[in-house]
ZALO-421561 format. One record per residue: z, x, y negated of N, C-alpha, C in turn; residue in one letter. Coordinates in pm, whole numbers, plus 32768, in hexadecimal, padded with zeros to 4 digits. Each point is the difference from the previous one (the first is absolute). Layout:
ZXYZXYZXYA ...
END
This chain:
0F92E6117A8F7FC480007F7B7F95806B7FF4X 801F807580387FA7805E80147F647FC58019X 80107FCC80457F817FB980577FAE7FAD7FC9X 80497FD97FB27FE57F987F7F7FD480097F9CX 801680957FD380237FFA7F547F7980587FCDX 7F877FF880307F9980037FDB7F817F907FD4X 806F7FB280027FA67F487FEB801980037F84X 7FB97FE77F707FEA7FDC7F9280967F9D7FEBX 80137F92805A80927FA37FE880737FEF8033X 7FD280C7805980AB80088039802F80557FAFX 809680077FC3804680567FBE7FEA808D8063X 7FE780887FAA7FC4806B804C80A0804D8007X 7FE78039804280AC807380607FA880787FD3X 805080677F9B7FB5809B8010803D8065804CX 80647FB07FF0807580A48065807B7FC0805BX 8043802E800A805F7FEA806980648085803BX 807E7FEA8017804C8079802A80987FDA800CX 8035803A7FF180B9802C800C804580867FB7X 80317FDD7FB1804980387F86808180848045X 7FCC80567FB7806A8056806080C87FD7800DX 802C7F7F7FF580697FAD802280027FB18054X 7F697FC880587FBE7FD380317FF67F638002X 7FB27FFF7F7D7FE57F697FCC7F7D7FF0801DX 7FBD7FC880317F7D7FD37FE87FD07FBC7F7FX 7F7B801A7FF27FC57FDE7F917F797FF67FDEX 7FBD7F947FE27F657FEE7FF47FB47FEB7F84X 7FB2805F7FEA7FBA7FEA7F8A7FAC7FA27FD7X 80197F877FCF7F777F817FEA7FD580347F7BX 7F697F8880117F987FEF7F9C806E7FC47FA2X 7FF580557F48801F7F9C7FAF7FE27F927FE2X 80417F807FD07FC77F777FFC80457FF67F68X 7FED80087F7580247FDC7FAE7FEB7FA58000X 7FA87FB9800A7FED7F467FB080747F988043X 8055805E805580667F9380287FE87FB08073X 801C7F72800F7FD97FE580757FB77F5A7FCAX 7FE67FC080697FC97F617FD380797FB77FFCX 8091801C8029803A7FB47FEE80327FDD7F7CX 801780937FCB7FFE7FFE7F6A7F847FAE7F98X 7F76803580557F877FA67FA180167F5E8010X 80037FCD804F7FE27F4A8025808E7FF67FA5X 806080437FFE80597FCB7FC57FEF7FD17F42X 7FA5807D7FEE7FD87FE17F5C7F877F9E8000X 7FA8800E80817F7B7F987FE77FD97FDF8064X 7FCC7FA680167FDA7FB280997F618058800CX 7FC7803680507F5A7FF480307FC67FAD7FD3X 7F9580067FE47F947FA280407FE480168086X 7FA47F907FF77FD47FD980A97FBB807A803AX 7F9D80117F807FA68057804C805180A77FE5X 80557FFF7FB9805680A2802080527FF88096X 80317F6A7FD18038801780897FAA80248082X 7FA77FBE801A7F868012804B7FEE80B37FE9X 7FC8802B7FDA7FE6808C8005806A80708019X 80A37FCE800A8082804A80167FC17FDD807FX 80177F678036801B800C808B7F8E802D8050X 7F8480187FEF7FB68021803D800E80C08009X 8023805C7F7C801880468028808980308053X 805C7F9A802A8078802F80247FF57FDF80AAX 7F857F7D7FF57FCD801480A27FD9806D8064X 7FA3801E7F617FB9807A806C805F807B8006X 80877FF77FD380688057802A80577FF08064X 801F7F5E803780227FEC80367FD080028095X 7F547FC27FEE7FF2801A804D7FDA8097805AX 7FFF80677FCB7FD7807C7FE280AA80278066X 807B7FCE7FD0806B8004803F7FF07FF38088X 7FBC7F6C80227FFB7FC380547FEB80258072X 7F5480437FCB7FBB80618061803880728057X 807E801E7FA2802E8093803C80A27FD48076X 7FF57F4B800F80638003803D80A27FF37F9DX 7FEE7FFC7F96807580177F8480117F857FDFX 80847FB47FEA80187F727FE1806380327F70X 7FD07FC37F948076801D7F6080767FA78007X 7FEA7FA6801780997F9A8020803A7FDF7F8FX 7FEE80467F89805980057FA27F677FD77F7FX 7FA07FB0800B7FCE7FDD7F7480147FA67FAFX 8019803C7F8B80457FA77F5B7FAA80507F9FX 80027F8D7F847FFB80307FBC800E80A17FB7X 80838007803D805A80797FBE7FD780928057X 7FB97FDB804D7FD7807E80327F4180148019X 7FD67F977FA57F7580337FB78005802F7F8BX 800780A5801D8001802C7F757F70801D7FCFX 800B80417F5C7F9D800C7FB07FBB80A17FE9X 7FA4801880307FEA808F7FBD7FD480237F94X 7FFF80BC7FD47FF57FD77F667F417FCB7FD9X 7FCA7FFA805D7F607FBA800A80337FA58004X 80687F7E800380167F80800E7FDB7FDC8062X 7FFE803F80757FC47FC8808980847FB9805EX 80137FBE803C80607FDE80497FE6803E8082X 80AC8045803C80088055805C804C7FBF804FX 800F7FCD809580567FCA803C804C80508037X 809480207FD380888041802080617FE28046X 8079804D8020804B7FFB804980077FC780ACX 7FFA806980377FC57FE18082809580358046X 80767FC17FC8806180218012805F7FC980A9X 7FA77F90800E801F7FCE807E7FC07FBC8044X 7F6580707FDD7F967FE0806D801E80328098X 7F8F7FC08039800A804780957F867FEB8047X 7FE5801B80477F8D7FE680727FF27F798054X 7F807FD8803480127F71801480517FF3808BX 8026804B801E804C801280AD80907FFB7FD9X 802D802B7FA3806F7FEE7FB580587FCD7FA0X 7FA67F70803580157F8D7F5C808A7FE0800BX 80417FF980B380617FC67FCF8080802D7FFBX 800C80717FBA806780537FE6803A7F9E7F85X 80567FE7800C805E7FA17F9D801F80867F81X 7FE97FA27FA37FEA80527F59803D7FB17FA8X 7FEA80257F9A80357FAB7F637F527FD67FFDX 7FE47F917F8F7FA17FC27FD280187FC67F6EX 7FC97FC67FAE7FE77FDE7FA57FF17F6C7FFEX 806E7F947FF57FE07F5D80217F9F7FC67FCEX 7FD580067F497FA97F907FC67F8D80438044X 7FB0806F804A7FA68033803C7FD580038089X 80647FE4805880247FF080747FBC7F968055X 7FB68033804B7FAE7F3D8057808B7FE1806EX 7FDE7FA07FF980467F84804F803B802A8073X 7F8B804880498044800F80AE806180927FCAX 7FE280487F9F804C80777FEC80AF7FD27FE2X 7FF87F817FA1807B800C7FC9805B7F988098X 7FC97FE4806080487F95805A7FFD80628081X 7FB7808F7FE9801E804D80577FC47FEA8069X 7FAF7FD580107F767FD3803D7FA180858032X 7FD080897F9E7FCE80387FD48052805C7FBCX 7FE580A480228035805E7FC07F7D80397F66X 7FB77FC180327F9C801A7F927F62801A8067X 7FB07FDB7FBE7F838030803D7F707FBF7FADX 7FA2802080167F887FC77F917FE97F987FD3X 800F7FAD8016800C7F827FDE80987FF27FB6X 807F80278003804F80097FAA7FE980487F5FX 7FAE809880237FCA802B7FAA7FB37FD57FA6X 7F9A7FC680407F967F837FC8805D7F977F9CX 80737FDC805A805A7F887F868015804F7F81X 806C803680018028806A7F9F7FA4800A7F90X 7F6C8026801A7FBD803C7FBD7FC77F747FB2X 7FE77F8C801E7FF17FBF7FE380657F997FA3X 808D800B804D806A80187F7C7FFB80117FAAX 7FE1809D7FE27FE5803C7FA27F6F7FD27FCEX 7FAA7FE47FFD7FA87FF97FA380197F657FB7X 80347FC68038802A7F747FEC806980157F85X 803F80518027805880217F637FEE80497FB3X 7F77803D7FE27FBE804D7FB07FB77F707F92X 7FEC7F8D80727FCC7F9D7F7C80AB7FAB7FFBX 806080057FF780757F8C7FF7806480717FB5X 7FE7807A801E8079804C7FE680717FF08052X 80237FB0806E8066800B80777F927FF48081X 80838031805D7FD77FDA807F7FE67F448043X 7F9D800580497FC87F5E8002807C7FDB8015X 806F7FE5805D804D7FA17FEC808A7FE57FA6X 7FFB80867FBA80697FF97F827FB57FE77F7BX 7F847FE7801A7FA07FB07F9B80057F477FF5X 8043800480897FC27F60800F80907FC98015X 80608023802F80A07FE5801A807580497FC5X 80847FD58007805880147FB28060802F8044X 7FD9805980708071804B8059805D80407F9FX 806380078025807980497FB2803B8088805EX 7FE67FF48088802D808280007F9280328088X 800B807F80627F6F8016802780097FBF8082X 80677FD28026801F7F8C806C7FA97F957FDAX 80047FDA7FA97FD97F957FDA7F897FED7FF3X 7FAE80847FBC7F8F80267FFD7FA580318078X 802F7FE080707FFF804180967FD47FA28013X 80627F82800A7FCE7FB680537FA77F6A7F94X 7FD1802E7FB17FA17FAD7FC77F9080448011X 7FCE80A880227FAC802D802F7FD07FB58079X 803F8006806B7FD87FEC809480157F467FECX 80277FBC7FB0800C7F8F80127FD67F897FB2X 7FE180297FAA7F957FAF7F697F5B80227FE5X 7FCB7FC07FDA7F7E80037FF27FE0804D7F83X 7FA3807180187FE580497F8F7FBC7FC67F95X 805F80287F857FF77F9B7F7F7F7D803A7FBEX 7F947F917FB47F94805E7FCC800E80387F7EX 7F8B804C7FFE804280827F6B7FDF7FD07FA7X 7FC77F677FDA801D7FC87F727FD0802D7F7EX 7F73805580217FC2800C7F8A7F377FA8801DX 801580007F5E7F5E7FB07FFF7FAE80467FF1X 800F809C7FF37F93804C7FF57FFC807F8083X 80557FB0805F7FC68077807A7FD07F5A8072X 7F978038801E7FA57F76805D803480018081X 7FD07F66802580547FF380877FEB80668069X 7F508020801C7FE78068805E8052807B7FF2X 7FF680217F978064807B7FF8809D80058014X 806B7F6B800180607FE680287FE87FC98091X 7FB27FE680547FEF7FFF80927FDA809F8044X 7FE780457FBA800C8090803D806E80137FFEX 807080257FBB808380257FFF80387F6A8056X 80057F88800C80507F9E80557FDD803F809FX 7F82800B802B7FDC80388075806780998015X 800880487FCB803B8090800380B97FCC8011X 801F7FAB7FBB80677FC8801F805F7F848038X 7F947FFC806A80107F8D805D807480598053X 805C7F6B8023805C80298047800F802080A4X 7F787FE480107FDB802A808B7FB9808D8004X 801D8035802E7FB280B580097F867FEF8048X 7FDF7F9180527F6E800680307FCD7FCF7FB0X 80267F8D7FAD7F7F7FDF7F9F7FF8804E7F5FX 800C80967FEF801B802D7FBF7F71804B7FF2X 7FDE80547FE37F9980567FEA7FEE80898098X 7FC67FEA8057800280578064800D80B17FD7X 7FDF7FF17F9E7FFF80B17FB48014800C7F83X 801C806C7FB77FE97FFA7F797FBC7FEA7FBFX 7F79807480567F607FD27FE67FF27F7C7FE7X 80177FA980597FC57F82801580547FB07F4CX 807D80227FF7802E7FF67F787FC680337F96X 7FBD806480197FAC803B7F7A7F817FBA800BX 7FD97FBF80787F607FED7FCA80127F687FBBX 804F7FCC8044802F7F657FBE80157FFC7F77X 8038807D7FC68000801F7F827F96801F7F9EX 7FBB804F80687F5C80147FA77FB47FBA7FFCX 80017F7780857FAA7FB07FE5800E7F747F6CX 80AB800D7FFE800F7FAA7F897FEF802E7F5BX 7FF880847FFE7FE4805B7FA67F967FFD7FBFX 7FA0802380A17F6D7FED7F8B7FF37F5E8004X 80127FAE80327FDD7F767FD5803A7FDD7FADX 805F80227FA280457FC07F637FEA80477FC4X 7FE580BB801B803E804E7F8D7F6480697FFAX 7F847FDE80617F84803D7FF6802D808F802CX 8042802D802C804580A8804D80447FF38058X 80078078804080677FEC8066803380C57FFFX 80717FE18021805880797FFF7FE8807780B7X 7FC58059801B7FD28030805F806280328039X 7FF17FCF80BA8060803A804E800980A67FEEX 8074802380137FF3809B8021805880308056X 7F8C800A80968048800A80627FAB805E8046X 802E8078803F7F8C804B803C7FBF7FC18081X 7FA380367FE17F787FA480637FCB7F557FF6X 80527FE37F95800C7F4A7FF37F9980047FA6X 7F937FA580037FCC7FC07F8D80357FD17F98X 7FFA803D7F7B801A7FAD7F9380027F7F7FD5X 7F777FC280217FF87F9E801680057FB6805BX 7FEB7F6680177FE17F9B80927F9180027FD4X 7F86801580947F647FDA7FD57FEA7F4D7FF0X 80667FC1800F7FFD7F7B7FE280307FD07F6CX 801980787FAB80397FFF7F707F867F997F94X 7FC27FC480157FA27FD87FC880067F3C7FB7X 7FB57FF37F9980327F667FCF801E7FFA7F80X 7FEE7F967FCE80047FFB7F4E80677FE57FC8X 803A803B7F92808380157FB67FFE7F727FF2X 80A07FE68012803C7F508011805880317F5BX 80197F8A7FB9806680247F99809A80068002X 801680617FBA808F7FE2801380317FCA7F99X 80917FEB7FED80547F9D7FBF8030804B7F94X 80347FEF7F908019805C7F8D7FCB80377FDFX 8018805E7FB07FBF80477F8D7F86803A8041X 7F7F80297FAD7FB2802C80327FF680887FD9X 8050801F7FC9802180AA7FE48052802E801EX 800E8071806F80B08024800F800280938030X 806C80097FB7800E80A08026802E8029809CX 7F978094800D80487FF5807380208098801BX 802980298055803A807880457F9E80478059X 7F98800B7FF37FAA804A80368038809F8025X 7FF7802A80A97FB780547FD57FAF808A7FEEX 801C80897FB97F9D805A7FE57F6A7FED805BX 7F9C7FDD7FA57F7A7FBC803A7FE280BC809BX 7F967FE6804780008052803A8041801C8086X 7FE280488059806B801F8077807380697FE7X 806B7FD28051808380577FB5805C80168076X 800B80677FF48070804280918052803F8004X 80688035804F806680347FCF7FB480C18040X 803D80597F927FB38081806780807FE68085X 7F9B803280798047801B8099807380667FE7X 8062800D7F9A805380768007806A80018090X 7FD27F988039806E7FF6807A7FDC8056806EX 804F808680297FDE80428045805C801680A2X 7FD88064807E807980278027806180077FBFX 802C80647FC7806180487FAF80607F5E7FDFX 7FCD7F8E7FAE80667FC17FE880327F878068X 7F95800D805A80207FA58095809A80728029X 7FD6807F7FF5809180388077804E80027F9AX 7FFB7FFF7F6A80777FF57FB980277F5D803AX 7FDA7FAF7FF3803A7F6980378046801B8063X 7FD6805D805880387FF980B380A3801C7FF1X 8012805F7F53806E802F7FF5805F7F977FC9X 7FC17FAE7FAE805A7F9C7F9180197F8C809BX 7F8D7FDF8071803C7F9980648042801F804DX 800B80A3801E8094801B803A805F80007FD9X 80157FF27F6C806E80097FBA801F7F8B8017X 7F8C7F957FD880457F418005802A80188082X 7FBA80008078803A7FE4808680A680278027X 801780717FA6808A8028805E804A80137F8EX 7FBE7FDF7FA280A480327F807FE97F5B7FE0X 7FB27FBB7FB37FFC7FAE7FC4801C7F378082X 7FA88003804580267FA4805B80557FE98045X 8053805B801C80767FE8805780737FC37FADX 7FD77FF67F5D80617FC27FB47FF37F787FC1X 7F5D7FB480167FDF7F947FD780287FA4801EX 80067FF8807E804C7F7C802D809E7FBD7FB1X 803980597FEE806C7FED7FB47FFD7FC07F5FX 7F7F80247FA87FF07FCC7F967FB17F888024X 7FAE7FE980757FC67F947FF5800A7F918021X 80B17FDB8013804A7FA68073802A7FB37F80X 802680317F5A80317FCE7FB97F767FA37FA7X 807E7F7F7FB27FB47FBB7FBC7FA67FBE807AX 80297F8D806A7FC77FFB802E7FD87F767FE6X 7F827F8380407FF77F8D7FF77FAE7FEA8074X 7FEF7F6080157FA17FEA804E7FBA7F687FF6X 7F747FE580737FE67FA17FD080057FA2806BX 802B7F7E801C7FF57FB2806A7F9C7FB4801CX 7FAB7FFF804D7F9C7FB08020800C7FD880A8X 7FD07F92802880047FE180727FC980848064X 806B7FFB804C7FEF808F80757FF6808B7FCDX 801A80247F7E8001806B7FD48098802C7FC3X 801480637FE5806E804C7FB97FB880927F9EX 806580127FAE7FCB808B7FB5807A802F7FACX 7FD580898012808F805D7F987F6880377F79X 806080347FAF7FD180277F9F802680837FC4X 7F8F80758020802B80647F6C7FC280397FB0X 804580197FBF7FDB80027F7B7F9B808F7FC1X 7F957FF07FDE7FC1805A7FB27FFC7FFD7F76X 7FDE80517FC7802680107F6480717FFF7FC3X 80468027807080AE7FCA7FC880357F447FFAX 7F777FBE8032805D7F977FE37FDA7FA4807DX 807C7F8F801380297FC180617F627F848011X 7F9380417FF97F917F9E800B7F9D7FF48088X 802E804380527FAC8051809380527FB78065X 7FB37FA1806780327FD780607FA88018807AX 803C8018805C7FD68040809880537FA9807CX 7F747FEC8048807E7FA2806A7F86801F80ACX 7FD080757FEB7FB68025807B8030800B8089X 7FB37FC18062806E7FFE80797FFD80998012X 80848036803380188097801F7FEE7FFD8060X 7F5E807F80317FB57FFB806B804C80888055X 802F7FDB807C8066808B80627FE480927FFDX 80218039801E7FC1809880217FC67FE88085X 7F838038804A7FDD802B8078808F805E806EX 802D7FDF805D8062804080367FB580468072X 8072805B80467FD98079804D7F7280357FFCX 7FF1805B7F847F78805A8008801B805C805EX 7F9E8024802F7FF4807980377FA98030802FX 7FFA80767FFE7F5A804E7FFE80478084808CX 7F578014804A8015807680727F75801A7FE4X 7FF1808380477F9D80517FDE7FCF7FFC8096X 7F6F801680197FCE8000806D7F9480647FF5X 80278067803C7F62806A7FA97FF080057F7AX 7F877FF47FDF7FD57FE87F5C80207F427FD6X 80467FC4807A7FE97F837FBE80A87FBC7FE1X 7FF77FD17FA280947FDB7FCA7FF37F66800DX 80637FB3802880057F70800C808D7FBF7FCAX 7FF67FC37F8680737FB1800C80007F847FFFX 80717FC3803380377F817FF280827FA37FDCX 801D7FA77FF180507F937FC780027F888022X 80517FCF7FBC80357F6F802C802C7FC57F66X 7FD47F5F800980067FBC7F9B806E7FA0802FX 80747FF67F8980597FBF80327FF97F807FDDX 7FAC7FD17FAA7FFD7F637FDE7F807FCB8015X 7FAA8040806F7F577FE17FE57FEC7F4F7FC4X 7F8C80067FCD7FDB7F927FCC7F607FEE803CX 7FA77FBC7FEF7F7E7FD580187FD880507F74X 7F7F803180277FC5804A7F7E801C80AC7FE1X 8049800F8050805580A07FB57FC780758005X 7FE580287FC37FA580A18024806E80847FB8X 7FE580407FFC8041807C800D7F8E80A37FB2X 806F80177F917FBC805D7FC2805D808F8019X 7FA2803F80078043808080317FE980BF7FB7X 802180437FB37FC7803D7FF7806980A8801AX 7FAF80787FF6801E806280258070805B7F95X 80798004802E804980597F9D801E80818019X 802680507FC08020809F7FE7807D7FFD8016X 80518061805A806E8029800780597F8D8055X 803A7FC37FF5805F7FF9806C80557F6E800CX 804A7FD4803B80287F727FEB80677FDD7FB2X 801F806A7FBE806A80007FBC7FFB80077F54X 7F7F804380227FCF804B7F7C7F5E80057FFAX 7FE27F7480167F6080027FF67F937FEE7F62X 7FA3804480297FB07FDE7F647F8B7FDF8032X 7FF17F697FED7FA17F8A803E7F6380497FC1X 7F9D7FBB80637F7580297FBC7FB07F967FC4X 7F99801C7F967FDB7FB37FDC7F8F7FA3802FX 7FE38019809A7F777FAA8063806E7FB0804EX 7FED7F737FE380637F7480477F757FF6807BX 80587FE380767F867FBC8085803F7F5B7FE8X 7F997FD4802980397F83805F7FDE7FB2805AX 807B7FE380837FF58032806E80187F79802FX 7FB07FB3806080427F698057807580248069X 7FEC805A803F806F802B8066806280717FF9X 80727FE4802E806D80617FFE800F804C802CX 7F9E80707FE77FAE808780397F9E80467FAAX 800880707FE67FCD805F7FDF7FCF807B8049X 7F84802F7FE37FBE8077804E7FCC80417FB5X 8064807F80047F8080777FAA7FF88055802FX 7F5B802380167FC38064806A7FE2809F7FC4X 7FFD807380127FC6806680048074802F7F89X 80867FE68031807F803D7FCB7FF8808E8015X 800980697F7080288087806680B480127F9CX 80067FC17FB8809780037FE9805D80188055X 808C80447FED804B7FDA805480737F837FE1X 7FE67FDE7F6680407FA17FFF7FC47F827FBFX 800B7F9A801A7FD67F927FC280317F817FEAX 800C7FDA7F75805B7F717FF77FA47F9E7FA8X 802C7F8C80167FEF7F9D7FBF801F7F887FE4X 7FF17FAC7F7980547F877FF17FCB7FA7801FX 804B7F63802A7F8E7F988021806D7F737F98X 7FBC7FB67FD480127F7E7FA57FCE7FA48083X 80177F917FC7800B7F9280447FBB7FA57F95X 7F5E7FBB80167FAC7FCC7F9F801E7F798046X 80377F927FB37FEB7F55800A7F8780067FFDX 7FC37F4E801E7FA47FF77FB07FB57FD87F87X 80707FDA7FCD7FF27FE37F66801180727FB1X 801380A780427FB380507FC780C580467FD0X 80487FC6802980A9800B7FF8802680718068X 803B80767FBF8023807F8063807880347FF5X 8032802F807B806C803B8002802C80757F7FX 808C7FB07FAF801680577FB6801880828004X 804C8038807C7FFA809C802C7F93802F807FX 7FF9804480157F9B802380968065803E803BX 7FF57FFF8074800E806980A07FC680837FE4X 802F80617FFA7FC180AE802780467FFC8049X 7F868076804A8020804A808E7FC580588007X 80388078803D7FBC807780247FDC80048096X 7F9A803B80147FD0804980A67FEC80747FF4X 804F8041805D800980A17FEE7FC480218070X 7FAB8068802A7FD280358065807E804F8060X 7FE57FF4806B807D8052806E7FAD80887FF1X 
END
């Protein structure tokens, strides 16, 4: 979040630490206005608000994207409001890196794409891409697309009318078809024919924008053009009212100040040592309950639960640990290696450098990745050196624990 939280539509982090009882604890940006799940619930969007949410929540996403960061978790309920009325995209509660999608998690079902809930996919951009498109889809219906269009009764049920029914349309006469074929594309049930980027989701957005609504809502992405130089063409009409309020907004450029410094990066270093060894070693145990799953041909899935409730299903194949690491020192040059106990076609191998010991390691934050089951690092003057290695599928699916190993100099 750190990394993040200088984007105008990421919720901003000011501090961070551990409580002298040793609780961790993080200071966020206030969000009074609540969240959108609360707004769509009192009033549907318009087309073109909706249009201007999702274009700024692209260029957050994709802004994510860039840095390697997957959200996994977008709803409604976690675009909140600031007190500028700007929408901030929150809770990055069980994000991860794209090397690490497929760490099996809780999820969110009416939000969830297809290959995620059949366990197909631990999450990755094009899942993100669904989600988000979810969500803007129920910014004009007030539900999620397929509890808009069907009568699931429980999230089983609602599971598998996701991955198995045709997405129902959103049934109004005043948002136009072009603008309901941007969101059908974003939530196609195939992840290749989805939107290759967010970007590529935001410009699809601006181009339907200014052709009904004479504006378009500007990317804000560093180094990205605001606009497409192909943005050009004469306002088409749209359907309904020809006056409508909208959510603009503050005219002008608007940023968050850079308050993100060292200082609250090494306070984090303190609150993720705390998750790593006080807090994770106990999750597994809450996340086994309330479980479900969904059946589809050649697939299986468990389910847990986020938000407290039994709506999160997970059914990722569990990718092995790398076996026998081991590292020797040769001069200044350190070499380790391993063995994959289930190799597959495709597999690569991410590896990175930890602190302290195999027992008691604190992983770093630079991932390699590696085709062969070997490592070389040259111009060692350490005398000790360890490191962990994952096991990358190629559908981007990784070993839930890693291999550490130390090489100690004789």
């Amino acid at each position: 979040m750190a990394e993040l939280s200088a984007h105008p539509y990421i919720l901003s982090i000011h501090d961070a630490g551990v409580t002298s009882t040793g609780l961790g604890y993080i200071v966020l940006e206030y969000a009074p206005g609540g969240s959108y799940k609360e707004l769509i619930r009192k009033r549907p969007l318009t087309a073109d608000q909706m249009l201007d949410l999702g274009i700024k929540l692209c260029s957050a996403l994709f802004t994510a994207h860039c840095k390697g960061i997957l959200h996994r978790d977008i709803k409604p309920a976690n675009i909140l409001i600031t007190p500028q009325g700007l929408p901030v995209l929150a809770d990055f509660g069980i994000s991860t890196n794209v090397y690490q999608a497929g760490t099996q998690t809780g999820f969110s079902v009416p939000w969830a794409a297809p290959e995620v809930l059949t366990g197909r996919s631990g999450g990755t951009e094009a899942a993100d891409i669904y989600s988000l498109a979810a969500t803007l889809y129920a910014t004009l219906t007030g539900r999620s697309p397929y509890e808009h269009g069907y009568q699931a009764h429980t999230q089983q049920e609602l599971a598998q009318v996701i991955v198995s029914r045709r997405l129902p349309p959103i049934g109004r006469p005043d948002v136009p078809a072009d603008v309901e074929r941007v969101l059908v594309r974003g939530l196609d049930k195939n992840p290749d024919n989805r939107y290759g980027t967010a970007l590529e989701f935001a410009r699809a957005m601006q181009q339907v924008q200014q052709a009904y609504y004479g504006h378009a809502t500007p990317v804000t992405v560093e180094g990205v053009p605001e606009y497409p130089s192909s943005m050009t063409g004469k306002r088409r009409v749209a359907p309904g009212p020809a006056n409508v309020t909208r959510m603009d907004a503050p005219t002008g450029a608007w940023k968050k100040p850079l308050a993100i410094t060292a200082v609250v990066v090494a306070a984090l270093t303190a609150v993720v040592l705390t998750f790593v060894f006080v807090v994770m070693p106990h999750m597994d145990d809450t996340a086994t309950r309330n479980r479900t799953s969904v059946s589809t041909p050649g697939a299986t899935g468990d389910s847990n639960g986020t938000d407290g409730n039994p709506d999160d299903i997970t059914g990722a194949e569990v990718v092995p640990t790398p076996e026998n690491l081991n590292g020797t020192y040769d001069g200044t040059t350190v070499t380790f290696t391993w063995t994959n106990p289930q190799p597959k076609d495709g597999d690569m191998y991410a590896w990175s450098p930890v602190q302290g010991n195999s027992a008691t390691s604190v992983p770093s934050t630079s991932t390699n990745i590696v085709a062969d089951r070997k490592v070389e690092l040259h111009d060692v003057t350490d005398k000790q050196t360890c490191i962990e290695v994952k096991i990358v599928r190629s559908d981007k699916q990784m070993s839930q624990n890693p291999a550490i190993a130390c090489a100690v100099r004789q």
